[in-house]
TORDOFI-545468 format. One record per atom (N, C-alpha, C): x negated, y, z negated; residue in three letters. Coordinates in steps of 0.05 Angstrom, whole numbers, plus 5000, padded with zeros to 4 digits. Layout:
{node {X, Y, Z}, 'ALA'};
...
This chain:
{node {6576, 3105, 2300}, 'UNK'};
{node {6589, 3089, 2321}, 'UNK'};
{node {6567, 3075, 2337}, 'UNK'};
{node {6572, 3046, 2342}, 'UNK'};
{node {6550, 3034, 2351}, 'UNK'};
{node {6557, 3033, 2390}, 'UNK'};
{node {6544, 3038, 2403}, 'UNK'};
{node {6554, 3028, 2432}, 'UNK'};
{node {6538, 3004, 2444}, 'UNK'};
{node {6560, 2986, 2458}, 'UNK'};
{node {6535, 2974, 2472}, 'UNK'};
{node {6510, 2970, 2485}, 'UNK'};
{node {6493, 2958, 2483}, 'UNK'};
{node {6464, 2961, 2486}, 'UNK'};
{node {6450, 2985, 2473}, 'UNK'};
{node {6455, 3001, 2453}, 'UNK'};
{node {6448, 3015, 2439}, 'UNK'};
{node {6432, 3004, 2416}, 'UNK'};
{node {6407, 3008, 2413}, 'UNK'};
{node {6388, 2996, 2389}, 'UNK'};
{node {6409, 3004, 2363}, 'UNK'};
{node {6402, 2974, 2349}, 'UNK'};
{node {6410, 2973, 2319}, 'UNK'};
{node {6385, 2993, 2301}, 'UNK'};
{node {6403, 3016, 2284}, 'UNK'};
{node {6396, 3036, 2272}, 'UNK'};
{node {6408, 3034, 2245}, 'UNK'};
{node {6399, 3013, 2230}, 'UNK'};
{node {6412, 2998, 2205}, 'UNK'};
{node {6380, 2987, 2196}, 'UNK'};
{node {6379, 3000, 2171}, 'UNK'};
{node {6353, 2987, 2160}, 'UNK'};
{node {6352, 2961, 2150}, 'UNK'};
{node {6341, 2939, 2161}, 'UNK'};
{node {6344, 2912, 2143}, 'UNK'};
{node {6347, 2907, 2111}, 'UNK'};
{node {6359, 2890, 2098}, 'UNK'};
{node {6350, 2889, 2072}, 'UNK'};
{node {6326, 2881, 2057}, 'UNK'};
{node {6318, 2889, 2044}, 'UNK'};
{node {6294, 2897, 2027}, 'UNK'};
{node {6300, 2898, 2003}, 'UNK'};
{node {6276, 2878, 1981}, 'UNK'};
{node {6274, 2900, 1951}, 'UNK'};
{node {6257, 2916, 1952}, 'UNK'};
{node {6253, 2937, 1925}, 'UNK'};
{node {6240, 2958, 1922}, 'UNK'};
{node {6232, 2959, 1903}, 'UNK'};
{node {6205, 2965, 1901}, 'UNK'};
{node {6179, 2967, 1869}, 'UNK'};
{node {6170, 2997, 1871}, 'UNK'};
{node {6173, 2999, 1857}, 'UNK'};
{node {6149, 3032, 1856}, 'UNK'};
{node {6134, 3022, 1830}, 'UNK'};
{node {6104, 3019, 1828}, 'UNK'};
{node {6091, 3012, 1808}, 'UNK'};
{node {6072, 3041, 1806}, 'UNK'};
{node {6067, 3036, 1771}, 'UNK'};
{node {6057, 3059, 1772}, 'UNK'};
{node {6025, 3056, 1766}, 'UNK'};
{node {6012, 3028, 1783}, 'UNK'};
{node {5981, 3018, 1774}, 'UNK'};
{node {5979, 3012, 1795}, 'UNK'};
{node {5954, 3015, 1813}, 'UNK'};
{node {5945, 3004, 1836}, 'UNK'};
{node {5940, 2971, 1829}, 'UNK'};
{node {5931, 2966, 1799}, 'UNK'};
{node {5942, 2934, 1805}, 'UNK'};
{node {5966, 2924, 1799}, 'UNK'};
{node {5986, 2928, 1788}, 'UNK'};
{node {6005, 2930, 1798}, 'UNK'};
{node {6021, 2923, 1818}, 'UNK'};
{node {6014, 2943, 1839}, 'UNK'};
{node {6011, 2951, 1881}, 'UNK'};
{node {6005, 2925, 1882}, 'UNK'};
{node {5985, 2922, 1881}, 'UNK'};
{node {5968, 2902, 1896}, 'UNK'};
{node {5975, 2874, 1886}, 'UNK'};
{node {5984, 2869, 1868}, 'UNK'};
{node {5993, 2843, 1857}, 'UNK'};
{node {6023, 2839, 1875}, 'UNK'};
{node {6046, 2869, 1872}, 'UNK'};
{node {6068, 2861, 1890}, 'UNK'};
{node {6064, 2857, 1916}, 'UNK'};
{node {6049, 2862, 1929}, 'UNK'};
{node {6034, 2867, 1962}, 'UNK'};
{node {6034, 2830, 1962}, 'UNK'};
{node {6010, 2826, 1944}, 'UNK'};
{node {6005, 2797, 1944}, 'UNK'};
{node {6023, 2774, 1937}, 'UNK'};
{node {6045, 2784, 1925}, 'UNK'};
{node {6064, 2760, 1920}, 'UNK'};
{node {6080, 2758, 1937}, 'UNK'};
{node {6084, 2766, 1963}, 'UNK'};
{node {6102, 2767, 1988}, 'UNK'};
{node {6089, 2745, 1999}, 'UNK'};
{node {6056, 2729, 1998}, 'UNK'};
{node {6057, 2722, 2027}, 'UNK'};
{node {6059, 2738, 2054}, 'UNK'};
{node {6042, 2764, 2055}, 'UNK'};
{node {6050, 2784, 2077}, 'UNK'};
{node {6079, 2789, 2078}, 'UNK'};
{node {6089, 2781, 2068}, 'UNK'};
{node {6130, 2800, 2078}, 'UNK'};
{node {6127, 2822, 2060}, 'UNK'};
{node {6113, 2825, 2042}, 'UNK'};
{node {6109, 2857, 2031}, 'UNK'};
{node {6092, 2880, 2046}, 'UNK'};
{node {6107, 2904, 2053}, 'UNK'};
{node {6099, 2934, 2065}, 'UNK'};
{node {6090, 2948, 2040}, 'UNK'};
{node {6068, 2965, 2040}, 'UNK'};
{node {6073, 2988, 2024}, 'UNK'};
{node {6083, 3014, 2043}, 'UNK'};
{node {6092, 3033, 2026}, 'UNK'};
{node {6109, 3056, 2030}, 'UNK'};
{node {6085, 3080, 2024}, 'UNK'};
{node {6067, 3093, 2036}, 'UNK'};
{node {6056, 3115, 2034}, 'UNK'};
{node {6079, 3148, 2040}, 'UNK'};
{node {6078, 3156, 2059}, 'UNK'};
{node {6092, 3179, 2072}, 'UNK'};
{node {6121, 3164, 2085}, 'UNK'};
{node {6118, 3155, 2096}, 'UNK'};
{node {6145, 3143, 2099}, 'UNK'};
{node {6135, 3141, 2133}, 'UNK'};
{node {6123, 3165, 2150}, 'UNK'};
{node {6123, 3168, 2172}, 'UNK'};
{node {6117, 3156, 2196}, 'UNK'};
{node {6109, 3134, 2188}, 'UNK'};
{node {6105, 3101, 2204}, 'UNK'};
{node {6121, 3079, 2197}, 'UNK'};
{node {6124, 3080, 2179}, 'UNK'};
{node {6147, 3046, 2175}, 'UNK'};
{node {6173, 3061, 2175}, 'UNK'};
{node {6186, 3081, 2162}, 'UNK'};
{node {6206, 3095, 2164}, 'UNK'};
{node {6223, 3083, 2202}, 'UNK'};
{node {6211, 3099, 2213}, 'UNK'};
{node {6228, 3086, 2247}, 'UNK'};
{node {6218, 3063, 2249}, 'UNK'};
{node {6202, 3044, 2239}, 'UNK'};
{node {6199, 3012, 2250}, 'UNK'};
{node {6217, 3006, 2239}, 'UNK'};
{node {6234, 3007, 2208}, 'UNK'};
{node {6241, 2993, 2197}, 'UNK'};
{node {6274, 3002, 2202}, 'UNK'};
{node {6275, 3017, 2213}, 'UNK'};
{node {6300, 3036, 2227}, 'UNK'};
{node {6307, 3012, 2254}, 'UNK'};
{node {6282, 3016, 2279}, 'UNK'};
{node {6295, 3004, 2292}, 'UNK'};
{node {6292, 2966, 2291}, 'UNK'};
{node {6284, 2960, 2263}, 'UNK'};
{node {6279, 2932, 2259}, 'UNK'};
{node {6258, 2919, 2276}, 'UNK'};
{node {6231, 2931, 2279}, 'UNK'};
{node {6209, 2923, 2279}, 'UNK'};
{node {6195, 2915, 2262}, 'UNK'};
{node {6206, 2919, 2235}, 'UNK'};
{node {6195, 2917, 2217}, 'UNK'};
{node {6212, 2907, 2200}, 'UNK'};
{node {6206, 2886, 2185}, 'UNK'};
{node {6231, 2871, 2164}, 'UNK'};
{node {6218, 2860, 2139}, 'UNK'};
{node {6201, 2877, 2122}, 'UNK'};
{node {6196, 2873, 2094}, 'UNK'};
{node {6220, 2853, 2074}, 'UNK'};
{node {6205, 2836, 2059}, 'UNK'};
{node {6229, 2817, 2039}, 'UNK'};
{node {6217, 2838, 2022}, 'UNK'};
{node {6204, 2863, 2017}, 'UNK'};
{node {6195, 2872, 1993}, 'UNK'};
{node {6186, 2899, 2004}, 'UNK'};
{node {6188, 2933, 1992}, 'UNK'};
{node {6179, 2953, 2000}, 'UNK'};
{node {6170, 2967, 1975}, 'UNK'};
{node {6139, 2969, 1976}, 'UNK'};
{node {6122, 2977, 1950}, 'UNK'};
{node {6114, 3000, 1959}, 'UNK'};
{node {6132, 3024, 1938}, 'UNK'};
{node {6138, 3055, 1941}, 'UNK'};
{node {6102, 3063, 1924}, 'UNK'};
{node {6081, 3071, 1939}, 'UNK'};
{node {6061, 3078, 1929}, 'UNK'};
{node {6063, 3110, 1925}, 'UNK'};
{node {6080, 3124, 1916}, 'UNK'};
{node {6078, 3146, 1912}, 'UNK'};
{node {6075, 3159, 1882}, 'UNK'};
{node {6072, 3133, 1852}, 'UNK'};
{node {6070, 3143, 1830}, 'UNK'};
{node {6039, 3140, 1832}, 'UNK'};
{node {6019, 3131, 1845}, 'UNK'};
{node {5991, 3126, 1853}, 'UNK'};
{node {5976, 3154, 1847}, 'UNK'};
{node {5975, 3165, 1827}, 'UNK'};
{node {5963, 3189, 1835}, 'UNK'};
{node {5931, 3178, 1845}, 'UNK'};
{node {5923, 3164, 1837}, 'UNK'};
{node {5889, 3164, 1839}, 'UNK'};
{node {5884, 3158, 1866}, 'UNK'};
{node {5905, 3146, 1886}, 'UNK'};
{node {5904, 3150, 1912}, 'UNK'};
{node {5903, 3171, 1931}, 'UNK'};
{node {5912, 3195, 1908}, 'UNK'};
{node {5914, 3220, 1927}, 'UNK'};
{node {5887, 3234, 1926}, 'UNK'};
{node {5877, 3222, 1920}, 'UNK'};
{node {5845, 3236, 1904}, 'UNK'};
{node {5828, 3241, 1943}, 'UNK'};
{node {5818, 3267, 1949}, 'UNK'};
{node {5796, 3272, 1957}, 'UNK'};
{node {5765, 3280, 1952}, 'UNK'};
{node {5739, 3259, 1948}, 'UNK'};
{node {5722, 3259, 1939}, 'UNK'};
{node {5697, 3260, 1971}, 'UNK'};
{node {5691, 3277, 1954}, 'UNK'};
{node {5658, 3289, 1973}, 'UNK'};
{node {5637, 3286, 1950}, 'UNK'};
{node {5619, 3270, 1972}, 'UNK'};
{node {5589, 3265, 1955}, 'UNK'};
{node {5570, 3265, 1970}, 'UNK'};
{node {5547, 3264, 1970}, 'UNK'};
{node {5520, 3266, 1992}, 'UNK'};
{node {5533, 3241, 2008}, 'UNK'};
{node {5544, 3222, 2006}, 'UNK'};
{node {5543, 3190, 2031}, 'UNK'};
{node {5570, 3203, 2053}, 'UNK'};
{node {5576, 3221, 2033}, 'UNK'};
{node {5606, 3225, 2058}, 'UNK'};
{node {5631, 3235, 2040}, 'UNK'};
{node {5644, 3238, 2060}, 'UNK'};
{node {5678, 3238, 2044}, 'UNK'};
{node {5700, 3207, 2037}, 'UNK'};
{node {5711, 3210, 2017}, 'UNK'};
{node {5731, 3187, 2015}, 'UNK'};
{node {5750, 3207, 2005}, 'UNK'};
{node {5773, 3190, 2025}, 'UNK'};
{node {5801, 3197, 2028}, 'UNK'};
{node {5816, 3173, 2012}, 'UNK'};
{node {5836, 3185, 1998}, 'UNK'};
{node {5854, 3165, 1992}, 'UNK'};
{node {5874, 3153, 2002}, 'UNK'};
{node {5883, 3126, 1993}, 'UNK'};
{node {5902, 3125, 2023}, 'UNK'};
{node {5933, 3141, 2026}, 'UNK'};
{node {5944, 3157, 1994}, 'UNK'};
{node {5962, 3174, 1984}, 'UNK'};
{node {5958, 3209, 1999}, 'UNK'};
{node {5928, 3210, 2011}, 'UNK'};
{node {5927, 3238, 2024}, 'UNK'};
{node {5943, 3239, 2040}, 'UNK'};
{node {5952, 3273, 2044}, 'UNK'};
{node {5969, 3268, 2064}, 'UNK'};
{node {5951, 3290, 2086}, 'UNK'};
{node {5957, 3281, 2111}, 'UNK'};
{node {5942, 3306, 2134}, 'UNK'};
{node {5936, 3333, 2128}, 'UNK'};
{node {5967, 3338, 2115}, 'UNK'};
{node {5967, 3375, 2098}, 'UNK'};
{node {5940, 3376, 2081}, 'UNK'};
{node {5946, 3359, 2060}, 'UNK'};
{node {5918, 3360, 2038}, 'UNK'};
{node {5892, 3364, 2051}, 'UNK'};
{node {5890, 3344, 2079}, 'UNK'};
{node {5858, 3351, 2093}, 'UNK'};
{node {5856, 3381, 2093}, 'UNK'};
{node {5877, 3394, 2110}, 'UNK'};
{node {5877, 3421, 2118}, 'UNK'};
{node {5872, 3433, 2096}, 'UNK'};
{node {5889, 3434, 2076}, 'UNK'};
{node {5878, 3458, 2055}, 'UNK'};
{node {5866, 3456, 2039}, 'UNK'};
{node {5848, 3428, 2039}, 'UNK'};
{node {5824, 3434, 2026}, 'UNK'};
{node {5798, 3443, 2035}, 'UNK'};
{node {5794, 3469, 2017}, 'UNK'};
{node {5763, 3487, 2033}, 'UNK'};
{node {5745, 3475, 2022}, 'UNK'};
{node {5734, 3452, 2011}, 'UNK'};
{node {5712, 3441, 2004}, 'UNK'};
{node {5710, 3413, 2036}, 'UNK'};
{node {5722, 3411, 2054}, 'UNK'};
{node {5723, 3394, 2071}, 'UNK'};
{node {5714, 3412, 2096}, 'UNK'};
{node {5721, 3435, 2095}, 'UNK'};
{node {5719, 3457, 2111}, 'UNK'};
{node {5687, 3451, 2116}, 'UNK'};
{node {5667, 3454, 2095}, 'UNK'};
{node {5643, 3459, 2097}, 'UNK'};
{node {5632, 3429, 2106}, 'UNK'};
{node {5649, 3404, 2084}, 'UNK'};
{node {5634, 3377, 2086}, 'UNK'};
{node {5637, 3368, 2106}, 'UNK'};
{node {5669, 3368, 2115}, 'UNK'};
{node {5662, 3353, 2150}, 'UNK'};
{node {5686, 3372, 2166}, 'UNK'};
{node {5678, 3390, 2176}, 'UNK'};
{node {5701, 3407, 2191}, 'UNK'};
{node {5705, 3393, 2215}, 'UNK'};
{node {5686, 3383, 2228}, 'UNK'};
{node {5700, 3364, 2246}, 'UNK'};
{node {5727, 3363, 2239}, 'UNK'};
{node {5735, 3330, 2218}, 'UNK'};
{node {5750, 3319, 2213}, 'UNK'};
{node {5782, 3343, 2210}, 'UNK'};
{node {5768, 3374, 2194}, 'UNK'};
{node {5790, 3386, 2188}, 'UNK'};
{node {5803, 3398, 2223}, 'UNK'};
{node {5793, 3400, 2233}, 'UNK'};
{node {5789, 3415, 2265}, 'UNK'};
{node {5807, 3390, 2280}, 'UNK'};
{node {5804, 3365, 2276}, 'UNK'};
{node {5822, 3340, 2284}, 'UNK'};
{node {5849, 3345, 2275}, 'UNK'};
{node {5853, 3349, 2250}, 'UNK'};
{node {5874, 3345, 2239}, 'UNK'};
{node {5886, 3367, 2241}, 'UNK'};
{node {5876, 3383, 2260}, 'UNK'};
{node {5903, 3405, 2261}, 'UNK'};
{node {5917, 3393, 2288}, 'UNK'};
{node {5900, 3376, 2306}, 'UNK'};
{node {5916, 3358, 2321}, 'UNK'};
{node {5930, 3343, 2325}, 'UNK'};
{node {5934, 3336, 2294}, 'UNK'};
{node {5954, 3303, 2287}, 'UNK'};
{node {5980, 3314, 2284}, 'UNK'};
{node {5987, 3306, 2307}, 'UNK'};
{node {6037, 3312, 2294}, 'UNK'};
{node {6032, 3342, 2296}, 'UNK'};
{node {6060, 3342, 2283}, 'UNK'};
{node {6062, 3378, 2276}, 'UNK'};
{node {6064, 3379, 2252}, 'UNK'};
{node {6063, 3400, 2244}, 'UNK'};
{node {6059, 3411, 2207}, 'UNK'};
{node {6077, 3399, 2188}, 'UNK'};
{node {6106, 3386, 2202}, 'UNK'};
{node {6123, 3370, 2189}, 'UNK'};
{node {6115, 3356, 2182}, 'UNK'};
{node {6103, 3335, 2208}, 'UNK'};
{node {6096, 3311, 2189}, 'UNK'};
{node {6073, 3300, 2177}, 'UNK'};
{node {6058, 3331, 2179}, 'UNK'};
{node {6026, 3333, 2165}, 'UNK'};
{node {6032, 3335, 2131}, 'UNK'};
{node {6062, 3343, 2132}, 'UNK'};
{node {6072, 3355, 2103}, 'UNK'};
{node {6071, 3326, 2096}, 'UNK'};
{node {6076, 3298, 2104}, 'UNK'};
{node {6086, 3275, 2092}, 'UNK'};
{node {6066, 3250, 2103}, 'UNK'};
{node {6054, 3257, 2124}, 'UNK'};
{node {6045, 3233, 2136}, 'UNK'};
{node {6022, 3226, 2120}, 'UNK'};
{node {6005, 3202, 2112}, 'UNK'};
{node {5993, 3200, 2097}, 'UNK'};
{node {5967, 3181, 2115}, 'UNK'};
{node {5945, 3183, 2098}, 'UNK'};
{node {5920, 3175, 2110}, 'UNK'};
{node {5922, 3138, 2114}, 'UNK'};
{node {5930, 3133, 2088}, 'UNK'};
{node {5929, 3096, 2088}, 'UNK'};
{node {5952, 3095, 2106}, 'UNK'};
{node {5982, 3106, 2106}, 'UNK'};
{node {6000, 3091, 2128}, 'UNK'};
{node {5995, 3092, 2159}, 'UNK'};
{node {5972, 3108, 2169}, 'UNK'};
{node {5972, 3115, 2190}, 'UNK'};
{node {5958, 3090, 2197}, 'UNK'};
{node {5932, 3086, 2185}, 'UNK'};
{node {5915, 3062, 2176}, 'UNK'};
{node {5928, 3040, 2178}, 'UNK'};
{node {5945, 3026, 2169}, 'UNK'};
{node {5956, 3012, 2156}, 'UNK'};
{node {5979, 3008, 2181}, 'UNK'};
{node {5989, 3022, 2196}, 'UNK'};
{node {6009, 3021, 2221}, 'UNK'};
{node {5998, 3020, 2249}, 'UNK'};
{node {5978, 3032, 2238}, 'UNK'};
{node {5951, 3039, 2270}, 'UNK'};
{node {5966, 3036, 2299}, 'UNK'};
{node {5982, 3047, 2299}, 'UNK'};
{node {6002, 3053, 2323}, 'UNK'};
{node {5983, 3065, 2337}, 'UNK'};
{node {5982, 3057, 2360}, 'UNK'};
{node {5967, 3059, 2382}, 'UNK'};
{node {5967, 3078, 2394}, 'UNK'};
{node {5989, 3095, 2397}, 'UNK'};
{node {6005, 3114, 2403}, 'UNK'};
{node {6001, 3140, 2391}, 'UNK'};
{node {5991, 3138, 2362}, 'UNK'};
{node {5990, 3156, 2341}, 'UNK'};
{node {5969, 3170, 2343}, 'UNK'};
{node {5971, 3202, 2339}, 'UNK'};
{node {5943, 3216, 2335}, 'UNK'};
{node {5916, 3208, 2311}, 'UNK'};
{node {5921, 3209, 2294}, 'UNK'};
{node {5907, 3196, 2272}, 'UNK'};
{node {5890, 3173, 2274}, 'UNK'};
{node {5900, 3150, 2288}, 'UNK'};
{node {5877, 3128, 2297}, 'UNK'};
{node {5855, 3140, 2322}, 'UNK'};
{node {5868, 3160, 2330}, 'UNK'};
{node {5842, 3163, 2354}, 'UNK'};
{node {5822, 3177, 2343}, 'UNK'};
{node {5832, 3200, 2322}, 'UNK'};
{node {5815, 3217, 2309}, 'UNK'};
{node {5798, 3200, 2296}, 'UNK'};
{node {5813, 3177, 2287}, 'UNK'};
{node {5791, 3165, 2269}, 'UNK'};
{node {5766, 3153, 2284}, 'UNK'};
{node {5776, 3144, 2312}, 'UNK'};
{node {5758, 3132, 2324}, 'UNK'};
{node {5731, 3146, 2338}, 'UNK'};
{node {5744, 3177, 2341}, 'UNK'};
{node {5728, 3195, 2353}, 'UNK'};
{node {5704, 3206, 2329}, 'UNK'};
{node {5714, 3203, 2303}, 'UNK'};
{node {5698, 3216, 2285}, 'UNK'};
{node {5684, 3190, 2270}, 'UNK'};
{node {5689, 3166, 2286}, 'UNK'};
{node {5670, 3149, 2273}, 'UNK'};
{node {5675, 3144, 2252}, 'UNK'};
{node {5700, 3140, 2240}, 'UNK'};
{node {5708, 3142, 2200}, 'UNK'};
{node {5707, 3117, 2202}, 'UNK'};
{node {5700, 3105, 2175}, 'UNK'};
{node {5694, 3078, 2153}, 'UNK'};
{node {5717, 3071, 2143}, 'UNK'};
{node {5746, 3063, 2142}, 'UNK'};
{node {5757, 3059, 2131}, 'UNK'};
{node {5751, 3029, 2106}, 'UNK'};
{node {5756, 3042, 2080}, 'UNK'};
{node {5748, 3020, 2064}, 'UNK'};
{node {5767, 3011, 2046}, 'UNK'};
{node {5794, 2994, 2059}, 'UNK'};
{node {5819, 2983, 2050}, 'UNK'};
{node {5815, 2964, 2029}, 'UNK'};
{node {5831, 2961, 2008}, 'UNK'};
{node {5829, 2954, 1987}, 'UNK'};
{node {5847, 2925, 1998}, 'UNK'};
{node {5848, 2900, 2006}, 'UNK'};
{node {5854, 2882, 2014}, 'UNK'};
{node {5872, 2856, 1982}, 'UNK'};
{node {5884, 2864, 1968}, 'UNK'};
{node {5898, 2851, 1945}, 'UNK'};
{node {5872, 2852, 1925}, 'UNK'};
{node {5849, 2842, 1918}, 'UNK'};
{node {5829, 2848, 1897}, 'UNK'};
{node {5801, 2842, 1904}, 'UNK'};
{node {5800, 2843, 1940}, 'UNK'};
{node {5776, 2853, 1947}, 'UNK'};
{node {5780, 2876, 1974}, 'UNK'};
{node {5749, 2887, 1963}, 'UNK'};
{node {5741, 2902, 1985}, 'UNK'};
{node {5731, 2888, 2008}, 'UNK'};
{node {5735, 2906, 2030}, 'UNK'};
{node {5723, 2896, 2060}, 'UNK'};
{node {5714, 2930, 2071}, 'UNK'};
{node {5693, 2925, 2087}, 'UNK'};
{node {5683, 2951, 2097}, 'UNK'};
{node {5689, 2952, 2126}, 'UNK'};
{node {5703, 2960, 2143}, 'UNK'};
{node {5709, 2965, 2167}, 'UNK'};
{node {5694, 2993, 2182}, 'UNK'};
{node {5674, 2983, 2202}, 'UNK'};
{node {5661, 2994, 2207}, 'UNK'};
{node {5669, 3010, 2241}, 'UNK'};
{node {5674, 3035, 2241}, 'UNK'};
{node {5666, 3055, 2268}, 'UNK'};
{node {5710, 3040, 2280}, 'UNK'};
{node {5692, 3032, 2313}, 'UNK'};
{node {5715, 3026, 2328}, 'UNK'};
{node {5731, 2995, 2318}, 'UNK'};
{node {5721, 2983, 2300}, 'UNK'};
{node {5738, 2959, 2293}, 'UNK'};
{node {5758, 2960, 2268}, 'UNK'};
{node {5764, 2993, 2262}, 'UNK'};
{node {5783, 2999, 2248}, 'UNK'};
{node {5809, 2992, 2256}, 'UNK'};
{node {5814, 2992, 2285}, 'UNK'};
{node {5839, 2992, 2294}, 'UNK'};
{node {5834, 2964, 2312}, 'UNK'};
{node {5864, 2951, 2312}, 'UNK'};
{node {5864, 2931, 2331}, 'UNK'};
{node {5868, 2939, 2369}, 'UNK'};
């Protein structure tokens, strides 16, 4: 039942790709002209696109991506994928030792619900101002290194977020 002055709670129309190649992704991303979203966790575009802040002509489901879920530690640092989800920081004990900082943050992001789903690239990628996850990032100084349709760009410290 809708009441007056009550926000519209009707998701716009959209198509939908789930590809199972990051190029693939990145080719449907690029044939929008920006009107294409990707879909990580759902936990940021999910309510924009609820209360029509958000109106994709196209929604690219990145969840057959396994190689995005990948967490890699090496002497330069850690890389996160953009498929991690907050949970995965937590229970991995090889992060424990490499940067506990970061794991010690992330027991501060949301609650365990939506640590179960929320993911590293959509937080990135939504940088809601509002959101725990962009501050952490800002406090721990992280590199985000977004894969931009078929180049890289290196985003350095506080100019991760707008």
């Amino acid at each position: 039942m809708q009441f007056e002055g009550d926000p519209i709670m009707k998701m716009p129309p959209f198509e939908y790709a789930c590809p199972t190649t990051l190029s693939e992704a990145v080719a449907l991303l690029a044939s929008r002209d920006g009107e294409a979203k990707a879909i990580a966790g759902g936990q940021s575009l999910m309510p924009m696109l609820a209360f029509r802040l958000a109106a994709p002509a196209l929604l690219v489901d990145l969840r057959k991506l396994a190689d995005l879920r990948q967490i890699k530690i090496s002497k330069s640092g850690v890389a996160l994928g953009a498929m991690v989800r907050w949970r995965d920081i937590e229970d991995d004990r090889r992060l424990r030792t490499a940067h506990p900082l970061l794991v010690a943050a992330i027991a501060h992001v949301a609650h365990y619900q939506i640590r179960n789903r929320g993911t590293v690239g959509g937080s990135i990628a939504h940088a809601d101002p509002a959101a725990d996850w962009p501050t952490a990032l800002t406090a721990l100084d992280v590199f985000p290194a977004p894969r931009r349709f078929f180049a890289r760009r290196m985003i350095f410290g506080n100019s991760a977020l707008p």
